[in-house]
N, C-alpha and C positions, 0 to 999 in steps of 0.2 A: 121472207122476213118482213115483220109489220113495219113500214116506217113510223108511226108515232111510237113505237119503242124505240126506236133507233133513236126521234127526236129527244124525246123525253131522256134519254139514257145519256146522252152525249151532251145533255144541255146541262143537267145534274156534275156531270164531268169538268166542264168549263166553268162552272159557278165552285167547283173545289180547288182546281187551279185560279182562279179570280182571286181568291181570298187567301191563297199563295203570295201571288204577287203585291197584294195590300199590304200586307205586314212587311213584303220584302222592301219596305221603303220605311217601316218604323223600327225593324231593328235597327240597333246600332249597337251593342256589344253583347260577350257572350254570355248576360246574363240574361238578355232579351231574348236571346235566340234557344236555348237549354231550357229556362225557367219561364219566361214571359213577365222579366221584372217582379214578382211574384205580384199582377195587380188583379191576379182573374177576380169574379165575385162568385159566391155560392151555388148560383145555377149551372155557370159554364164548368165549375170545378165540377161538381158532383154527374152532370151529364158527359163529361169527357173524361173523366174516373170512369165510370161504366160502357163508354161508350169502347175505349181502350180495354179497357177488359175483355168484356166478350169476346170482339173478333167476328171474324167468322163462322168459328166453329157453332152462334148463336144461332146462324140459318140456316148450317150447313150440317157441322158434325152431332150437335144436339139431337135435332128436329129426324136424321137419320137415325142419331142410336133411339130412338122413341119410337119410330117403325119399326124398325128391326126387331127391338127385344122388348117391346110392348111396358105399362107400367112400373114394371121390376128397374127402367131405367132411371126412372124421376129422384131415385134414391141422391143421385148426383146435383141435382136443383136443392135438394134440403142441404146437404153438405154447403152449397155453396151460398145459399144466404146465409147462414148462419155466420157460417165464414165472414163475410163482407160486412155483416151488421157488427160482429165486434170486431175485424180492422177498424170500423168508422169510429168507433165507441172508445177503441183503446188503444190506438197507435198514432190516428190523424192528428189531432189534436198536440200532441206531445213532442211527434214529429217534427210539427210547424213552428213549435218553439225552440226548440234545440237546434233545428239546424238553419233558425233565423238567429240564436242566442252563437253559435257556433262561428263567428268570424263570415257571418253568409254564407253558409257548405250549399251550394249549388245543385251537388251531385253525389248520390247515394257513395261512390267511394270518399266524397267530402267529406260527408257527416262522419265515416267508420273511422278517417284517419282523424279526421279532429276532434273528433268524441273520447279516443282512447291517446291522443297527444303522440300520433305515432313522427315522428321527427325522419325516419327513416325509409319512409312511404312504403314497405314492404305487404300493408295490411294494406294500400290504395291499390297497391299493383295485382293483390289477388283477389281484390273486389273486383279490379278491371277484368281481368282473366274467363271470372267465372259470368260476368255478364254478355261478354262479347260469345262466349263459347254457347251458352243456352242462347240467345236472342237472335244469333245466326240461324239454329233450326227452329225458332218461333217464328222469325220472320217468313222464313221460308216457308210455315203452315199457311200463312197469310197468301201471299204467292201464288200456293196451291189452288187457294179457297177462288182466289181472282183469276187463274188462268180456267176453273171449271165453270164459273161465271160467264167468260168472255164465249167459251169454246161454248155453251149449251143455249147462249143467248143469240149470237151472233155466224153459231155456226161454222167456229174459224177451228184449226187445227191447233192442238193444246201448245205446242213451242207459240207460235203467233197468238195465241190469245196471253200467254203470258208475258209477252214482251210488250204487250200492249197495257197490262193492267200494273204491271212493273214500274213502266214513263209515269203512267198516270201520279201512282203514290208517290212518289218521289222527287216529282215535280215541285207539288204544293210545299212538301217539307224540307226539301232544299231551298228553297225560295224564301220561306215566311219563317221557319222555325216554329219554336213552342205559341207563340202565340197563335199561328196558322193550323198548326197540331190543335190544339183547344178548342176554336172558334167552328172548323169544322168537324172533329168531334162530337161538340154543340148541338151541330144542324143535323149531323148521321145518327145523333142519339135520339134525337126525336123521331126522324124519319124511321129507325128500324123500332121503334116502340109502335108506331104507329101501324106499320105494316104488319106486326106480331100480334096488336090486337087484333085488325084489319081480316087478317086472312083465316083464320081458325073459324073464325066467325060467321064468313062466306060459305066455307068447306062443309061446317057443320049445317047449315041449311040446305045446302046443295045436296046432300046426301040425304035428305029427307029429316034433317032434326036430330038431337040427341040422341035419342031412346034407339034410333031407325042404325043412326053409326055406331052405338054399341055394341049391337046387335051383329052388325057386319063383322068388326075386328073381332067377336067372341067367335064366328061363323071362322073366321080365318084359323083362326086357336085360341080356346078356353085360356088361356096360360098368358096371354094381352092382356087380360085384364086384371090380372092376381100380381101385388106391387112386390109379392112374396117367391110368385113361381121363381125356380130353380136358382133363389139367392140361399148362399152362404154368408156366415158370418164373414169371410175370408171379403165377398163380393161386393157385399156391404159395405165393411170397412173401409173397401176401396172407394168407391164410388163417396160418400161422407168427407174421405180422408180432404178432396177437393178442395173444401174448405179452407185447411191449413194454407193452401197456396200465398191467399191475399197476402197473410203478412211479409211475404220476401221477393213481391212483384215489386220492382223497379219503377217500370211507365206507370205503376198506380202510385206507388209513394212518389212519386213525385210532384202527383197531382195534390197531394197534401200538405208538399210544401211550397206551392204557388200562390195558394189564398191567399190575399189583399189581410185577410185578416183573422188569428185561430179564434175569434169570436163567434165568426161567421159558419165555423165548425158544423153546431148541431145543422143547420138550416140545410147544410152543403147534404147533411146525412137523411136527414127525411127526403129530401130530394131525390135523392143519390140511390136510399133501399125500397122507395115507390117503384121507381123507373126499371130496377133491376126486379122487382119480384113479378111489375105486369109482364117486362121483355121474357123470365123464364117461364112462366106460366103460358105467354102466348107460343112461345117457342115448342114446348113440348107438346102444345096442343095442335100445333104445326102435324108434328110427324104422327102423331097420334092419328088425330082423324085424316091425315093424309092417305094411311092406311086403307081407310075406309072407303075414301073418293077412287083411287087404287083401284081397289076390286071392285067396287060398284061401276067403276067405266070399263074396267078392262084397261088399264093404263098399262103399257110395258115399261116397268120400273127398273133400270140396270143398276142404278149406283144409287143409294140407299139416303146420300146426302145431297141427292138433286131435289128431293122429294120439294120442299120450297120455288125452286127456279119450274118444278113441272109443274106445280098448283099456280104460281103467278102465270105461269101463258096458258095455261088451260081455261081456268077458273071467271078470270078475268080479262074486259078487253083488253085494247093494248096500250091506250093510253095509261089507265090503269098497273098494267104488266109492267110496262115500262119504271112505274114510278116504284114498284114494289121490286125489280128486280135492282136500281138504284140501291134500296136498301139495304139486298146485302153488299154488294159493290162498298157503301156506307161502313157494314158493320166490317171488312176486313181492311179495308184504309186507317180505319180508327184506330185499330191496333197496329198495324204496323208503320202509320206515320209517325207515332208513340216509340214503338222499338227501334227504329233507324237513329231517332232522336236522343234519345238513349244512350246507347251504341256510339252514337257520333260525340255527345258529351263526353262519355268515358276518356275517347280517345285522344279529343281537344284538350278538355281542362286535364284531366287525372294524370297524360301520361305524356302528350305535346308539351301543354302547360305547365304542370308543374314539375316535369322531371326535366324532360329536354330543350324548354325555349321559357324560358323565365317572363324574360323582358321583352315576349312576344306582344306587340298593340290590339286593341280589341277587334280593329277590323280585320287584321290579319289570324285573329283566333276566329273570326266567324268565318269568315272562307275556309277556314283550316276544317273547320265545321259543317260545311257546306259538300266540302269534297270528302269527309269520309262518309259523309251519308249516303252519296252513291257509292263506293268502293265496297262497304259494307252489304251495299243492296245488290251488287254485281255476284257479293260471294253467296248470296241467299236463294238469289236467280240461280244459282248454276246447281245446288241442291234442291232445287224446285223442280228440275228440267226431267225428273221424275217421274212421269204422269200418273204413277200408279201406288201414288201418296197418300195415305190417309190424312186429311187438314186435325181428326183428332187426335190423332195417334202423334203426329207431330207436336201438338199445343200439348199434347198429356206428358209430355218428354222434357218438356221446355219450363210447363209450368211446377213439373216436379223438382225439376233444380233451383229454381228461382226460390220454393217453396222452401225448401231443406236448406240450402246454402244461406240463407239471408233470412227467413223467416223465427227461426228464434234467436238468433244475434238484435233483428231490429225491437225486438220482445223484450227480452235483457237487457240489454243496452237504454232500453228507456224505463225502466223497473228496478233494475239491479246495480249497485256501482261499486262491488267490488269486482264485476267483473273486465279482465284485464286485455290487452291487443293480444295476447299469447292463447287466451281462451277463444278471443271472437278468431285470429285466424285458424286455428285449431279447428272451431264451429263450420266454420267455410267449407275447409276443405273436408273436411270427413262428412258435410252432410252435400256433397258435389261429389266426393267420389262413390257413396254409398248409392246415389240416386243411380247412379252410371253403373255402377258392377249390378247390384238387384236386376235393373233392367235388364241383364245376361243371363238372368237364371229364368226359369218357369219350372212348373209343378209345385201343388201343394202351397204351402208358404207363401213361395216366391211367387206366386199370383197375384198376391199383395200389392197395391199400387206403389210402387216405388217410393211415392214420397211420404208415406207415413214411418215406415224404417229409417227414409233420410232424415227426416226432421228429428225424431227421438233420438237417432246416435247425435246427431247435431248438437243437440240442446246438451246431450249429456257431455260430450267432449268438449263444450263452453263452461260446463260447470268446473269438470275436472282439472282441464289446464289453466284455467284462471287463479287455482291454486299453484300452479308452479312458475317458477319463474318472477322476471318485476313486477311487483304491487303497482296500482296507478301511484301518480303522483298526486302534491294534495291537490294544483290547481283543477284535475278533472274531478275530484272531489265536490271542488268549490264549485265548479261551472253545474253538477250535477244536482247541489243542492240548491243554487239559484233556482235551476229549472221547474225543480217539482215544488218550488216555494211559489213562482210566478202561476204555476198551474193550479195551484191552491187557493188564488188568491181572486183566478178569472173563474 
């Protein structure tokens, strides 16, 4: 093993634990520690939106399905800008006023119980439910992505590389909270844009040029380069449906309601769909021409989503290697320093806080905070302990529930006001259990990516039972039409 990867790797490590321990001396309550006082500014919001998004699966499960099943997979990069370009455009914004206008709702079950006046916290407790239940197997994709990291870079045996890459994240985010989440974020956002231009770039010369690596993956199979071979409408659909995710991802909306300021909105969004259109571009061009470099050395490729971790020590020295293996290290921190934090909010404020310790003090809610964030991370760990996980297949589980369960409640809910708590927990639940039963089926149909079934019965069982049952009251009337009066007027 090269020591300047070791150096560089481990030094990258200590400088994310650093900035752990910084913040862990400016929290001081649990609005610091969940939100980050909301003072981020547009750069940090929009690169740590992105940065928490991706994941891992940026370096890892992407850059693999793009070897594997040649152009025909890119379908899923269109789906998901689009996606992202109108979250920015039509939820952030509206978001950051509402559940700044909303008594300060902190946390995505904040805003649902105080948006719909639920006095009974029934609609908090099944926002909590369905977020701890997906973000246990999200995190745990994370896990995955960092014990194939530890284990392919350092050579260790997959349980020890995960117990090692496990301390790490958990570290910083028990320590610092949302500001420590953010700030490295931040640095991992740049760093994995960097290396996703970086590397394609190298690959593509090294195999002799453009024209030289088309030639190769066409040589491998004609059917790499047709963005058409062997799609259905069925495959399509799925791959597109991706998209819908953004608007019922948690660690993202959250990120939109931490801005300093919904001014700062668009700035956050040009920022925000730069970063993310170079990182999937470079990413797919990743596995693409990975392909290439592949068979033109004779590479023996086992696992389809090393294809990254094999081109940075191949490719490149090691100081180099080093810094670009960092990056995905980077990209699966970022998301699940995000999801613990989450997770951990849910449990502090939504179900500690305000169901069972009222008159709990703020330092005693940030410890509380503190300690489920490992508790959380131990039950993620022990689902991880798997080795023979897909980090996609996990995130595509995760991000389907997220997607159905929350994604057109957060839609409605900032668009529509006659919609009622009976409709949005209705919407929950049937687009959380639909994601889960589909996933049991295959053939035909049910090939379908789970979350475009969830989210449609979702939406529609939001419409239908918000006709039965209690009307709002007028004051979410009133707080409703403040809101889209204040939006009108910025």
């Amino acid at each position: 093993m090269e020591i300047p990867v070791i150096i560089s790797f481990t030094a990258y490590m200590l400088v994310m634990i650093g900035i752990g321990f910084y913040f862990y001396f400016k929290t001081d309550d649990l609005s610091d520690f969940v939100l980050g006082g909301r003072s981020l500014g547009p750069g940090v919001t929009a690169l740590s939106a992105g940065a928490s998004d991706m994941s891992g699966w940026l370096l890892l499960g992407l850059p693999g399905m793009m070897y594997s099943e040649g152009l025909v997979g890119s379908w899923i990069a269109v789906g998901l800008i689009i996606g992202a370009y109108l979250n920015w455009s039509y939820v952030a914004k509206p978001l950051r006023v509402y559940t700044h206008h909303l008594t300060n709702a902190i946390t995505i079950p904040d805003y649902f119980s105080n948006r719909f006046n639920d006095k009974g916290n029934s609609l908090r407790i099944v926002t909590a439910v369905v977020i701890l239940v997906f973000y246990t197997l999200y995190t745990s994709s994370g896990l995955v992505g960092g014990a194939k990291l530890f284990e392919a870079t350092f050579h260790l045996d997959y349980d020890t590389a995960l117990l090692i890459g496990s301390f790490v994240i958990v570290s910083y985010t028990f320590l610092g909270g949302y500001n420590a989440v953010s700030w490295t974020d931040f640095i991992q956002g740049i760093l994995m844009m960097l290396a996703l231009a970086i590397v394609p770039l190298v690959v593509i010369y090294d195999v002799g040029g453009l024209s030289e690596g088309l030639r190769i993956i066409e040589s491998v199979d004609p059917s790499n380069l047709d963005i058409l071979s062997g799609a259905s409408i069925v495959s399509v659909l799925s791959l597109m449906a991706w998209g819908l995710g953004y608007f019922g991802q948690p660690h993202i909306l959250v990120r939109f309601m931490s801005i300093s300021h919904e001014d700062e909105m668009h700035r956050a969004k040009t920022i925000g769909m730069t970063w993310m259109i170079v990182s999937i571009i470079g990413s797919l061009a990743v596995g693409f021409f990975g392909l290439a470099y592949v068979v033109s050395h004779g590479v023996d490729l086992q696992d389809s989503e090393k294809i990254f971790i094999t081109l940075s020590q191949l490719v490149f020295n090691p100081w180099i290697a080093g810094f670009l293996l960092a990056a995905i290290l980077a990209a699966i921190m970022s998301t699940i320093d995000s999801q613990l934090l989450v997770s951990s909010s849910v449990l502090t404020r939504d179900i500690y806080h305000v169901i069972l310790r009222k008159d709990a003090t703020d330092k005693e809610l940030v410890w509380v905070g503190r300690f489920t964030v490992i508790a959380i991370a131990v039950i993620a760990w022990y689902i991880s302990t798997d080795e023979n996980s897909s980090v996609l297949k996990l995130v595509a589980y995760a991000w389907a529930g997220f997607g159905a369960a929350f994604g057109p409640l957060v839609i409605l809910s900032l668009y529509n006001h006659t919609i009622t708590k009976n409709g949005a927990i209705a919407g929950m639940v049937v687009g959380a259990v639909t994601v889960i039963a589909y996933k049991q089926l295959e053939g035909g149909i049910f090939d379908l990516y789970e979350l475009l079934p969830g989210f449609i019965a979702a939406w529609i069982a939001i419409l239908i039972f918000s006709k039965i049952g209690a009307k709002n009251s007028e004051d979410v009337k009133v707080i409703f039409d403040e809101v889209q009066e204040r939006l009108r007027e910025s």
